[in-house]
MARTILO-909790 format. One record per residue (C-alpha): x, y, z. Coordinates in Angstrom, 1 decimal, decimal comma, padded with zeros to 4 digits. Last residue first. Layout:
BEGIN
R     c1     c2     c3
R      X      Y      Z
...
//
This chain:
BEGIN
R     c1     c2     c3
R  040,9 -021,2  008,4
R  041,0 -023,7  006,3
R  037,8 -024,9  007,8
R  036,2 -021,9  006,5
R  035,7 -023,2  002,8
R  037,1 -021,2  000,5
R  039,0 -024,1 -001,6
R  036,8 -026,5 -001,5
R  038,5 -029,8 -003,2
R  037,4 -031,8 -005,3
R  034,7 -035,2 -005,7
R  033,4 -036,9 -008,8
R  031,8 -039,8 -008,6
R  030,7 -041,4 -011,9
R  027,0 -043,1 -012,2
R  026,0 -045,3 -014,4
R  022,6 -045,9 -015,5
R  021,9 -048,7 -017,5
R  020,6 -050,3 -021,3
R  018,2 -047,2 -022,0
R  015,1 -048,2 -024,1
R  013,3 -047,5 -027,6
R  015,8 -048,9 -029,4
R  016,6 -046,1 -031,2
R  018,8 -044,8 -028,1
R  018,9 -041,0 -029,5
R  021,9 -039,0 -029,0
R  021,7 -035,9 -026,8
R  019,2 -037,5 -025,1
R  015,7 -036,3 -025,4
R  014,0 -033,7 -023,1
R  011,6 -034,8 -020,6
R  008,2 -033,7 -020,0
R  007,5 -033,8 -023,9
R  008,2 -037,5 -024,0
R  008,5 -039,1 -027,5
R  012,5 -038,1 -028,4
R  013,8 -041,1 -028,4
R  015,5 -042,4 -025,2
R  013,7 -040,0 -023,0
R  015,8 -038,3 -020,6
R  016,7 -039,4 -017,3
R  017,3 -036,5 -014,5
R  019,6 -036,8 -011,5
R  018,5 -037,0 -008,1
R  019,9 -036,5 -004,4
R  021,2 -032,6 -004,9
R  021,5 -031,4 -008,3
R  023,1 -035,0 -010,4
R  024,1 -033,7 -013,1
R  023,4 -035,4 -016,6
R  025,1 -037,4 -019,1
R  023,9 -039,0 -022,6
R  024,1 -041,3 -025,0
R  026,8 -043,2 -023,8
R  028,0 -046,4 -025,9
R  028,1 -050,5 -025,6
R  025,5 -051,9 -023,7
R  022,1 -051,1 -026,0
R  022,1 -047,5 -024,3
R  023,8 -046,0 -021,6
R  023,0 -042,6 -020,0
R  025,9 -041,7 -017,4
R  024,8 -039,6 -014,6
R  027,6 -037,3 -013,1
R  028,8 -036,4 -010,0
R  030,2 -032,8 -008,8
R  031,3 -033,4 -005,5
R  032,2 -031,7 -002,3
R  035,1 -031,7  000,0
R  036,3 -029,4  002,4
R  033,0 -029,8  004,9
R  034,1 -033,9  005,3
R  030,6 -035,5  004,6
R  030,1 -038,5  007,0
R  028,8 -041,6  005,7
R  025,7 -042,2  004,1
R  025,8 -040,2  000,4
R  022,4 -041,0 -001,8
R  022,2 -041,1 -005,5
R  018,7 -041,3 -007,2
R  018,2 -041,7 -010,8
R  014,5 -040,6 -012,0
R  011,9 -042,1 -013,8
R  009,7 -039,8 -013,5
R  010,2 -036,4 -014,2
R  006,4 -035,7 -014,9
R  005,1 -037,7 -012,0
R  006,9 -035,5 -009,2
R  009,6 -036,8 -007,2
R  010,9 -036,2 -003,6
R  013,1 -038,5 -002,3
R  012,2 -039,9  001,3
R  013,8 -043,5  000,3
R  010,4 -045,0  000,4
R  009,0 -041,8 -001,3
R  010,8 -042,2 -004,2
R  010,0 -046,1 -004,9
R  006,6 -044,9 -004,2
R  006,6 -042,0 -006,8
R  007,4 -045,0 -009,3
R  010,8 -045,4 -011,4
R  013,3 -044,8 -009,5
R  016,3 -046,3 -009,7
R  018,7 -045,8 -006,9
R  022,4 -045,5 -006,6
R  023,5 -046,3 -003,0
R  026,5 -044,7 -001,7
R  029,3 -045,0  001,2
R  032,2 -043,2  001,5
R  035,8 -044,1  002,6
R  038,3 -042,7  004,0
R  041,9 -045,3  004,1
R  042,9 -043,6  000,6
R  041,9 -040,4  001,9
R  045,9 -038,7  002,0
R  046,4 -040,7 -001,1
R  044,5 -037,8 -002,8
R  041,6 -038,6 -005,0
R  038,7 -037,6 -002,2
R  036,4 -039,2  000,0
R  037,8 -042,7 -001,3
R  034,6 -044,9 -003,1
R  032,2 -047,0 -001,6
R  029,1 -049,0 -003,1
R  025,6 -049,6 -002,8
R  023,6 -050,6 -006,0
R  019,5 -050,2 -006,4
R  016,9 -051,5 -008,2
R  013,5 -049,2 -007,2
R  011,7 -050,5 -004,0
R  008,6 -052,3 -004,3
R  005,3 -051,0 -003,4
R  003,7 -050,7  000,6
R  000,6 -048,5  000,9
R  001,7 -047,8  004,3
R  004,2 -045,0  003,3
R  007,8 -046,1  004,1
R  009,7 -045,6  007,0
R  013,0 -043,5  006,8
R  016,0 -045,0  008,5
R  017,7 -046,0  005,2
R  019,7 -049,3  005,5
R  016,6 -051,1  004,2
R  016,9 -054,8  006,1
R  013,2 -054,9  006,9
R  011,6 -052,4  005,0
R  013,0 -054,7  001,5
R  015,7 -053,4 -001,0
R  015,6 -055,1 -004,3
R  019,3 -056,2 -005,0
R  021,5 -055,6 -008,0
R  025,0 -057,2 -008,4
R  026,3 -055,4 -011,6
R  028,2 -057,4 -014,6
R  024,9 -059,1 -015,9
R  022,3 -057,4 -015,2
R  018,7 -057,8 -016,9
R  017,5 -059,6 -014,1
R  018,2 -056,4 -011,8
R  015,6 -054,7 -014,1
R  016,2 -050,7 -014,9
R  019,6 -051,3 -014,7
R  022,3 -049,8 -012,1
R  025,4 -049,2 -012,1
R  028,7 -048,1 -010,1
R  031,6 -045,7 -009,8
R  034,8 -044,2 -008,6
R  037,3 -047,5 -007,8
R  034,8 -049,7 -009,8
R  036,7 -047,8 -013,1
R  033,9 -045,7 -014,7
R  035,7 -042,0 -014,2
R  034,3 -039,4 -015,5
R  037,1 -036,6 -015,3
R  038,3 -035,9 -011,9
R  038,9 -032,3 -011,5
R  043,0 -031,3 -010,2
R  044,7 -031,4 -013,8
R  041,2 -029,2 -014,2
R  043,0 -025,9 -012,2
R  040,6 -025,0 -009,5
R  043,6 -026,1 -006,8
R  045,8 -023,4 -008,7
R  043,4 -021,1 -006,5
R  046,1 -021,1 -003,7
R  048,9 -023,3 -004,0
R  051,2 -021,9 -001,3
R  048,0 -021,7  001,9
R  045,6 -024,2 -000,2
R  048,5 -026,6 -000,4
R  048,9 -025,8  003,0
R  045,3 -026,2  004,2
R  044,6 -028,9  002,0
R  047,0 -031,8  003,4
R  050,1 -032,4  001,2
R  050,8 -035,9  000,2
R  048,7 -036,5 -002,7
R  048,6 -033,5 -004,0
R  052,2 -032,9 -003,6
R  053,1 -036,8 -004,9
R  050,8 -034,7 -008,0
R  053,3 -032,1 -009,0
R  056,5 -034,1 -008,5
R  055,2 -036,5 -011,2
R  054,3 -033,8 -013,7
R  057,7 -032,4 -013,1
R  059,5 -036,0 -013,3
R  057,3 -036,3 -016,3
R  057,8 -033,4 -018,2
R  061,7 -034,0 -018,0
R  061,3 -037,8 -019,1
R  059,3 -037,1 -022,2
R  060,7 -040,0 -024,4
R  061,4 -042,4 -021,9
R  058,0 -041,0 -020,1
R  056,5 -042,3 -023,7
R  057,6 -045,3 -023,5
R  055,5 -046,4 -020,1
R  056,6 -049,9 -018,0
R  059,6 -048,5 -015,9
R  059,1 -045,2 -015,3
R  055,3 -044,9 -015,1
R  055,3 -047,6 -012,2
R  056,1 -044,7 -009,8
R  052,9 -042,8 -010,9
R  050,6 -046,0 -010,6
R  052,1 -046,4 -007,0
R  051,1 -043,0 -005,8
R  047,6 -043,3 -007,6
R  046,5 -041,2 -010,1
R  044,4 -038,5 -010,5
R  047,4 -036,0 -009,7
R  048,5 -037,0 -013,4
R  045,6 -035,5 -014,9
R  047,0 -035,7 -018,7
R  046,6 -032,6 -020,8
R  050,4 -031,9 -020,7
R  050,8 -035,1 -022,7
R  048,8 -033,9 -025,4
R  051,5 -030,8 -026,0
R  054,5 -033,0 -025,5
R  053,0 -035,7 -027,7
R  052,9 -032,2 -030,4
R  056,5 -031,4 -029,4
R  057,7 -034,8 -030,3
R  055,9 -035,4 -033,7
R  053,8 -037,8 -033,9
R  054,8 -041,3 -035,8
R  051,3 -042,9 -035,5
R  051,5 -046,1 -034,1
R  054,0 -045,2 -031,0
R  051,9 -042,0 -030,2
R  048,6 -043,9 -029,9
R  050,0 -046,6 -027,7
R  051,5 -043,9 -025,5
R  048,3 -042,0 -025,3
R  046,3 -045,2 -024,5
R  048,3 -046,1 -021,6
R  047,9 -041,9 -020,8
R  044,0 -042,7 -020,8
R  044,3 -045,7 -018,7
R  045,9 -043,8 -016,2
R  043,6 -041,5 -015,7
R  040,7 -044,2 -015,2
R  038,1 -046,3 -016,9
R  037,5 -043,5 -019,1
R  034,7 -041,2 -019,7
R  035,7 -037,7 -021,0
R  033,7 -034,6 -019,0
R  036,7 -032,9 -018,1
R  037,6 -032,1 -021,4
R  041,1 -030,9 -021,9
R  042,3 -034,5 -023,7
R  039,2 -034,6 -026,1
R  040,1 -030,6 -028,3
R  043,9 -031,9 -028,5
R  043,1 -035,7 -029,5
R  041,1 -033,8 -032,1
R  044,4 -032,1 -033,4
R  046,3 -035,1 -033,7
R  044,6 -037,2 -035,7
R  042,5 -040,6 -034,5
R  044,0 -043,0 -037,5
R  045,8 -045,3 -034,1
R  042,4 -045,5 -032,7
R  040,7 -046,9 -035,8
R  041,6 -050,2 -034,5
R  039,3 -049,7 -031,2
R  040,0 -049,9 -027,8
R  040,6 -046,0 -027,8
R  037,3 -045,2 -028,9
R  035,7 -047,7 -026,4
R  037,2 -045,6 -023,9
R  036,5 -042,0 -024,9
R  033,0 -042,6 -025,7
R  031,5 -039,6 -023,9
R  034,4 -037,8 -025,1
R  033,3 -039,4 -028,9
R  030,1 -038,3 -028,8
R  030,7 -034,8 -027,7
R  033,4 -034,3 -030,2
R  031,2 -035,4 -033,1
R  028,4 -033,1 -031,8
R  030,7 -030,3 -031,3
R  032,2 -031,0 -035,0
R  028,5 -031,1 -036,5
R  027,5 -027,8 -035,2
R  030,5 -025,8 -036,0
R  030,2 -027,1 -040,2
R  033,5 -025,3 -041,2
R  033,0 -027,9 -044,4
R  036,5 -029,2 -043,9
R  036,0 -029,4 -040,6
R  032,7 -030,9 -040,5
R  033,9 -033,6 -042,7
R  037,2 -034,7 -040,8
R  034,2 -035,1 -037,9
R  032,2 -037,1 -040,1
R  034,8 -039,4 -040,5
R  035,5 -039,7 -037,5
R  032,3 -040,7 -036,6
R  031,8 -042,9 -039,3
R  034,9 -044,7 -038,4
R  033,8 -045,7 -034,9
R  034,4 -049,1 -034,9
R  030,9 -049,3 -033,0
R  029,5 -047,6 -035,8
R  025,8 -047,1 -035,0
R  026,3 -044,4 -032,5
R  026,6 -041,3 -035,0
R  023,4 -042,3 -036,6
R  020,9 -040,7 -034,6
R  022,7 -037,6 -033,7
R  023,7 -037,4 -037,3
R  019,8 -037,7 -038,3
R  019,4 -033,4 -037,2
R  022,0 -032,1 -040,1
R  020,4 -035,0 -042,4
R  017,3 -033,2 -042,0
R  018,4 -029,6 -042,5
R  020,6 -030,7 -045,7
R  017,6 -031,9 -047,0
R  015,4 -029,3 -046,4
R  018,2 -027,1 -047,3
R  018,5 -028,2 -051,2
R  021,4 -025,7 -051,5
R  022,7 -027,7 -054,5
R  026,6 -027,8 -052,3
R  024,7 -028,1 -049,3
R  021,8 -031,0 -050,4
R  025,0 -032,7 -052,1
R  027,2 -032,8 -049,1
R  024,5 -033,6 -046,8
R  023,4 -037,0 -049,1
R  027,3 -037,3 -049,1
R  027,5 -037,2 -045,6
R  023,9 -039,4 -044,6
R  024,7 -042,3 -047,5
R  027,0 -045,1 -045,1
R  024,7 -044,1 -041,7
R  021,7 -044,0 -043,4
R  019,6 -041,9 -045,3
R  016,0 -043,1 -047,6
R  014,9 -040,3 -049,6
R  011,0 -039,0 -050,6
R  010,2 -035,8 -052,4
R  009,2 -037,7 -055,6
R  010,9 -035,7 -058,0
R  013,6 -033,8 -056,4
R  014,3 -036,6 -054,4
R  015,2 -038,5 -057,7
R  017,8 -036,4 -058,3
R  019,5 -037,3 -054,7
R  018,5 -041,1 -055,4
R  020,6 -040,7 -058,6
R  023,8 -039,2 -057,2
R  023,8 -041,5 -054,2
R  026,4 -044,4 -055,8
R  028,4 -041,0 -056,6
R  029,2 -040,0 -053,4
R  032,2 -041,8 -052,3
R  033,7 -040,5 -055,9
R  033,1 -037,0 -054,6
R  031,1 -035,2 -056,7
R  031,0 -032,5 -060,0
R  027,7 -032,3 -061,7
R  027,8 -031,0 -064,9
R  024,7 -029,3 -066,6
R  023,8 -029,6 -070,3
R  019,9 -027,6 -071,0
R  021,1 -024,6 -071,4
R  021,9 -022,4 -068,7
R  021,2 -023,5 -065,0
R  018,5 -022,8 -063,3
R  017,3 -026,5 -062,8
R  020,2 -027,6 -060,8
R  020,4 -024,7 -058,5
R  016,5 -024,6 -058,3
R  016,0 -028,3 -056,8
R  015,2 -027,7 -053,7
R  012,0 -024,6 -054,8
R  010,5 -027,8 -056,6
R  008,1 -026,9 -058,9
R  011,2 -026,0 -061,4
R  012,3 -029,6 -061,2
R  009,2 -030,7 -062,9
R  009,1 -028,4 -066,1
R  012,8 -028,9 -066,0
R  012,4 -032,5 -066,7
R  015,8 -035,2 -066,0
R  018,0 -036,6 -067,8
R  021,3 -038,6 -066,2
R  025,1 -039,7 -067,4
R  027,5 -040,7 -065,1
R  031,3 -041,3 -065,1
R  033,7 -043,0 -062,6
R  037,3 -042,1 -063,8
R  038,6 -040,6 -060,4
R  037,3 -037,2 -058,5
R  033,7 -038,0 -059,4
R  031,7 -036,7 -063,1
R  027,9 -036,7 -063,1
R  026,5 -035,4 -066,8
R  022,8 -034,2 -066,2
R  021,2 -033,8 -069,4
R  017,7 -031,2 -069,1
R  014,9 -031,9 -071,5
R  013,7 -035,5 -070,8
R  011,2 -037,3 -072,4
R  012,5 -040,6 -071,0
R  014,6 -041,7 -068,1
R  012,2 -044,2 -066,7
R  013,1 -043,9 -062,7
R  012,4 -039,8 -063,4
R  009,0 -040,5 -064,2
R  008,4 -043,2 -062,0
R  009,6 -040,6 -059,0
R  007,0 -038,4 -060,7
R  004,1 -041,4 -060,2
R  005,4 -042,6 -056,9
R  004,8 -038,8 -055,3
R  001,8 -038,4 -057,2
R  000,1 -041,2 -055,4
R  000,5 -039,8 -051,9
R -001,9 -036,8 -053,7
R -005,2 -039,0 -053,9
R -007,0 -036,9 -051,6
R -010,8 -036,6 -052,7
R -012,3 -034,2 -050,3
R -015,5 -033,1 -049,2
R -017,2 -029,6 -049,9
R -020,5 -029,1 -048,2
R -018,8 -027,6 -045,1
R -020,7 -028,5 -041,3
R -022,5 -026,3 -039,4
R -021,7 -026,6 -036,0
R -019,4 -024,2 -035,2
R -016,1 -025,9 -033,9
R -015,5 -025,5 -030,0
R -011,4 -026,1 -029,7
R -008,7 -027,4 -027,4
R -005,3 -026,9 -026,0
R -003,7 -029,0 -023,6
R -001,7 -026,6 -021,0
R -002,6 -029,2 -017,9
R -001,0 -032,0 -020,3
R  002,7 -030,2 -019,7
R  004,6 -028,1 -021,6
R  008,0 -028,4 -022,2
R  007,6 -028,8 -026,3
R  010,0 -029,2 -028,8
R  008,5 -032,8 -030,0
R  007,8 -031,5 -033,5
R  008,7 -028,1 -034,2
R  008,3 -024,7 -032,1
R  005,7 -023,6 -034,4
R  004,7 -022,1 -037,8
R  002,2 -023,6 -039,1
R  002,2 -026,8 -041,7
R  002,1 -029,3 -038,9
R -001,4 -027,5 -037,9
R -003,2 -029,0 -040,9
R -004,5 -027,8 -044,1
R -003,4 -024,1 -044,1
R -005,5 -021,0 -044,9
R -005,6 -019,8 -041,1
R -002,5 -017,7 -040,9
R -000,9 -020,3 -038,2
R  001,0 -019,5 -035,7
R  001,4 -022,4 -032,9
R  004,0 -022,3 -030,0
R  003,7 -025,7 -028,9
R  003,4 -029,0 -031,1
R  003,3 -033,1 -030,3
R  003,0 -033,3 -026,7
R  003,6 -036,3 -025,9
R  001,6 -039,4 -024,7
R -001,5 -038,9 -022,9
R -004,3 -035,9 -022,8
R -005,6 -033,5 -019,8
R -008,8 -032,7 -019,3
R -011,3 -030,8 -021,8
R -010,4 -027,7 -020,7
R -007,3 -028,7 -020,8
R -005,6 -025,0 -019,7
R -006,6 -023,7 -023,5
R -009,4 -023,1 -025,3
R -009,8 -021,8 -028,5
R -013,5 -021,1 -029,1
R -016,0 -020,9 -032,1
R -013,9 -022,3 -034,6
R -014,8 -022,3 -038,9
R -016,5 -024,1 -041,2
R -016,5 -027,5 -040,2
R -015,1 -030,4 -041,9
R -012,4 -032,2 -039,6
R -009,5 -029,5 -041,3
R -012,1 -026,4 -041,1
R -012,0 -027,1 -037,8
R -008,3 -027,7 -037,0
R -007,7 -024,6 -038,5
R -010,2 -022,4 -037,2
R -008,4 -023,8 -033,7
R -005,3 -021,9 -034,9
R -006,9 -018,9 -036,0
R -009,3 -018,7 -032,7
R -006,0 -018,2 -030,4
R -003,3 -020,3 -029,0
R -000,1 -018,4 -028,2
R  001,1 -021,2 -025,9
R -001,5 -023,7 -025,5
R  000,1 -026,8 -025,9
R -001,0 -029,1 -028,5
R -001,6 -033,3 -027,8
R -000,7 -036,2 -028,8
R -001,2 -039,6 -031,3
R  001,3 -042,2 -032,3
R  003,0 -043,5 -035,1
R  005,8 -040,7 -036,1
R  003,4 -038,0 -035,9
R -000,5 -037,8 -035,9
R -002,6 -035,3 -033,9
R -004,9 -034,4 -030,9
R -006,9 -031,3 -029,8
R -009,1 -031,4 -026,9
R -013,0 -031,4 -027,4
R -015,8 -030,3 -029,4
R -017,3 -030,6 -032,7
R -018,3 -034,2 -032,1
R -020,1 -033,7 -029,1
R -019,4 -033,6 -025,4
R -015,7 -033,7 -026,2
R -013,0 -035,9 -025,0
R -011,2 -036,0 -027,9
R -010,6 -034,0 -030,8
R -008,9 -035,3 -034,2
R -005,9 -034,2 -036,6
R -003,6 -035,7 -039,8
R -000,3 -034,6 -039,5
R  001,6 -037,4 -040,0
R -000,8 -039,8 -041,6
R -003,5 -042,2 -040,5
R -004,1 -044,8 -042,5
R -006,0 -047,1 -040,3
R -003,6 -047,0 -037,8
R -000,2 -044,6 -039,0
R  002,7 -046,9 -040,9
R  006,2 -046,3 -039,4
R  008,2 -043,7 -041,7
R  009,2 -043,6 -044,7
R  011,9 -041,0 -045,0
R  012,3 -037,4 -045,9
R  009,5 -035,9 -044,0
R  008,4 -032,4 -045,2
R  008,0 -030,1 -042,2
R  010,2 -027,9 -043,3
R  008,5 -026,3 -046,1
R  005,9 -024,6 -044,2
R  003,7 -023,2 -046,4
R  002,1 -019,7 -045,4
R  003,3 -018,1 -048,4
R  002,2 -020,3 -051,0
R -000,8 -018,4 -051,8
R -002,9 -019,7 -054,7
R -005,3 -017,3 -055,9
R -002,5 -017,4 -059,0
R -003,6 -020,8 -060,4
R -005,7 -019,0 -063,4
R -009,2 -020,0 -061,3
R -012,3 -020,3 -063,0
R -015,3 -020,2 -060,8
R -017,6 -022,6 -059,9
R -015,7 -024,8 -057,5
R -014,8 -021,3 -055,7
R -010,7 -020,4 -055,2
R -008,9 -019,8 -052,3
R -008,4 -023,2 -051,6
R -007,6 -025,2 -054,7
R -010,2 -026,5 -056,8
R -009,7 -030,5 -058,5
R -012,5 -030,7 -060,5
R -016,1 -032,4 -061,6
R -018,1 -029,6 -060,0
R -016,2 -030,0 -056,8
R -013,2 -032,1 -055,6
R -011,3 -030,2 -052,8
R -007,5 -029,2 -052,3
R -006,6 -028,2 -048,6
R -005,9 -032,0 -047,4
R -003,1 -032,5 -049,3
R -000,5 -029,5 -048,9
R  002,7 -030,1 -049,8
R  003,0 -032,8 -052,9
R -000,4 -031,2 -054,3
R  000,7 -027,7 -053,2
R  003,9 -027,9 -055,0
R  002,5 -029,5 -058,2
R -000,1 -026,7 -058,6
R  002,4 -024,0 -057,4
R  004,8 -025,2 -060,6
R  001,8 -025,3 -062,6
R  000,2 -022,5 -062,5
R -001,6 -022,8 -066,2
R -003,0 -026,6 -066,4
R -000,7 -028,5 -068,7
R  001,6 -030,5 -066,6
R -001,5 -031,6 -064,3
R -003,0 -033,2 -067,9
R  000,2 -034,5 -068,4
R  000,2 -036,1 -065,1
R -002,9 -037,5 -065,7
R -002,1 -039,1 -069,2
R  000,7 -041,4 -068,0
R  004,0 -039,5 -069,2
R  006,0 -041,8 -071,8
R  003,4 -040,8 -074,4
//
């Protein structure tokens, strides 16, 4: 027989399909008594017909799709332990995921939960759920919050909860358990991870087979698979391929997705898929168009993580063409995100003559697009409209996005000379011209007095600007910079009167710079004064009399010297840079500090950046000055 002898066996037992499912699902809730594999629910002596199995509590998202890094000692994602305790059936509640170990939060907590973690380390049931860290506070992340469970499942990542990593809590909310003391008689022989290579063998031989899969893309590229209904069936993914009539199905694909056709098959088997950056559309594609949704939910969250590992930026616009023609809302805000944040490399790029028309209309309104400056965008503009053969009314349309009052008296009188597309536009120009000589010419109170709220308008917001003209840097190690002059402050030439605690500790790596008070010509000669601060220590904060608590640390820190003109304020922005070469995230800076997020997604105090830095470690903070105009402030008056 093709099939090894112990899968045939599991093929013939009556409940099958659930039988598979729970073995793939749900490991550690099947025990080995009286010579047998028993599911829960049903007594080692007693003969069980497979429909005492309740799949209703399983949790199907909480499969993982990939490999991922090896647990110590064979620990698994999942797997649970309590620490801290007096004895072993006490203490604080820890478990597994993605290489590390952390804690519960205590939100909605109750005797169910912690039965579960009992019955999971091999005691019958929980005496007390605990919460506040009763048995002090844990490290690292916490892992879960917001825990439901019905009490028959194997391990907490199969309850209902908030997900992995979604938690604000802190370690004062740790929750932990008092197991009774008696301990179960049933142990367990867990040999499901092998069952996973075994079925993906079975589909890898092509044998045996009852359903014929015939794969046809848009050109002459042909395939032809088999595959087992009886299998396919236990798999509530793969139900739109195995309920089909008769025992022929075609498979119509894109022609870019047919090297992926067999790995997506085979995930119906084995339950395990590898996505990258090339296979993450078409392995979306597929899971949408055969309503696998586990699959389609996990590539949905990886294209956060892979958006930023095309510096050419091709898989980003492709995926954005994608989630248009898919009306995917989700995935063309997180492709236009990205790429505003990335404006300027985008543009430096030789995809940046293919960038089409209508998502250079959703980037130009955005105020939070990071360029060097407002005139390099429209130098940008005009080489985009000369390589792509636009029409005249739609570069009219993109043109009128421009911020012309952002730049520079001198810039704007150049325009004429050295710019095609003011040749081409010259009527829009001369009025977009005339518009900002008036902001930069005429002081606030009459431009206030004729202008009115127009001031609001964004052509008068500063985008993010990274030019040295509106910004600076800072690393987390001045001996890891290479384009920013760092310098470790010391109490005797700190240009901050406040006096340090006694204790002593180095000062955070810091950059002072100067910027205009405002973008109109009329400040050109004004000048502020900054320092941008890293902060990684509550002593670092304290020297500069910042107030920081240990859960935000670290912490940017951005602090104005010189005097504050009460018809100006500012709206700066935190840039997040990772590995050099894209942003993967901004934040506000409220009052002095601006918050840091955790580059991957392990820090429950923090939230994670909007896209991941996989390597573990922001490159820089930059931060963008931003300053405007207050139109109601009394000193119009």
């Amino acid at each position: 027989m093709a099939l090894p002898c112990l899968l045939w066996v599991w093929l013939l037992v009556p409940g099958i399909q659930e039988l598979l499912f729970l073995l793939q699902l749900r490991p550690r809730a099947w025990r080995l008594g009286a010579g047998r594999l028993t599911p829960p629910g049903c007594a080692a002596e007693l003969g069980c017909a497979g429909a005492e199995l309740d799949p209703a509590p399983l949790q199907l998202s909480k499969i993982s799709m990939t490999v991922g890094p090896p647990g110590p000692h064979g620990v698994k994602d999942g797997d649970m332990r309590l620490a801290n305790g007096a004895a072993a059936n006490e203490g604080r509640v820890e478990i597994f995921y993605g290489g590390q170990w952390g804690t519960v939060c205590d939100n909605l907590w109750d005797l169910t939960d912690a039965s579960v973690v009992c019955r999971a380390l091999g005691f019958e049931n929980a005496t007390e759920a605990l919460g506040g860290a009763a048995f002090g506070p844990g490290t690292g992340p916490v892992m879960l919050d917001e825990v439901e469970c019905t009490g028959s499942e194997p391990s907490l990542a199969d309850c209902r909860s908030l997900g992995w990593l979604k938690s604000n809590c802190r370690h004062k909310q740790d929750a932990s358990v008092v197991c009774s003391n008696e301990t179960r008689s049933a142990h367990t022989l867990d040999l499901s991870e092998e069952l996973s290579f075994a079925l993906g063998q079975v589909f890898d031989n092509q044998r045996d087979c009852d359903l014929f899969i015939h794969v046809v893309g848009q050109g002459p590229e042909e395939l032809d698979l088999c595959a087992h209904t009886l299998i396919l069936n236990a798999n509530p993914e793969a139900q739109a391929l195995s309920g089909a009539p008769g025992s022929n199905v075609t498979m119509s694909v894109d022609s870019e997705c047919m090297p992926v056709v067999r790995d997506f098959i085979r995930y119906f088997y084995s339950r395990r898929i590898e996505v990258s950056l090339q296979s993450v559309k078409c392995f979306h594609q597929l899971a949408s168009a055969y309503r696998a949704q586990q699959l389609q939910a996990y590539c949905g969250r990886l294209f956060a993580t892979l958006l930023p590992q095309d510096p050419s930026f091709r898989a980003p616009l492709d995926l954005y063409a994608y989630a248009l023609a898919t009306g995917d809302a989700l995935l063309e805000e997180l492709c236009v995100q990205f790429l505003a944040w990335n404006f300027e490399a985008l543009t430096q790029v030789e995809d940046w003559l293919s960038v089409p028309t209508a998502l250079l209309q959703v980037l130009l309104p955005r105020t939070e697009l990071t360029v060097s400056s407002e005139l390099a965008l429209l130098q940008a503009l005009d080489i985009w409209s000369r390589g792509t053969g636009t029409s005249h009314g739609e570069v009219e349309d993109l043109v009128q996005h421009v911020r012309f009052p952002m730049m520079l008296p001198e810039d704007l009188f150049e325009l004429q000379f050295n710019l095609s597309l003011y040749r081409a536009h010259e009527a829009l120009f001369q009025k977009k011209i005339m518009q900002a000589l008036e902001f930069h010419t005429v002081p606030l109170p009459l431009l206030a007095q004729y202008r009115g709220l127009n001031l609001t308008e964004d052509t008068y917001m500063p985008r993010m600007y990274t030019s040295a003209t509106w910004s600076a840097m800072v690393t987390r190690d001045s001996r890891n910079s290479q384009n920013q002059r760092l310098w470790y402050g010391s109490r005797s030439r700190s240009a901050f009167p406040y006096t340090p605690e006694p204790y002593g500790g180095r000062y955070g790596p810091y950059q002072s710079f100067q910027t205009p008070q405002h973008p109109s010509f009329l400040f050109r000669s004004k000048l502020t004064s900054w320092t941008l601060l890293y902060l990684p220590t509550m002593q670092s904060c304290w020297n500069y009399g910042l107030s920081c608590s240990s859960g935000e640390l670290p912490v940017l820190g951005l602090t104005q010297s010189s005097y504050r003109d009460p018809t100006i304020s500012y709206e700066n922005k935190a840039l997040i840079l990772c590995e050099g070469r894209f942003v993967a995230d901004v934040t506000d800076f409220e009052g002095l500090k601006a918050m840091i997020p955790s580059a991957a997604a392990t820090n429950s105090s923090r939230r994670a950046a909007a896209f991941p830095c996989t390597s573990g470690a922001f490159s820089g903070f930059r931060v963008a000055i931003r300053p405007f105009y207050l139109t109601n402030t009394t000193s119009l008056d």
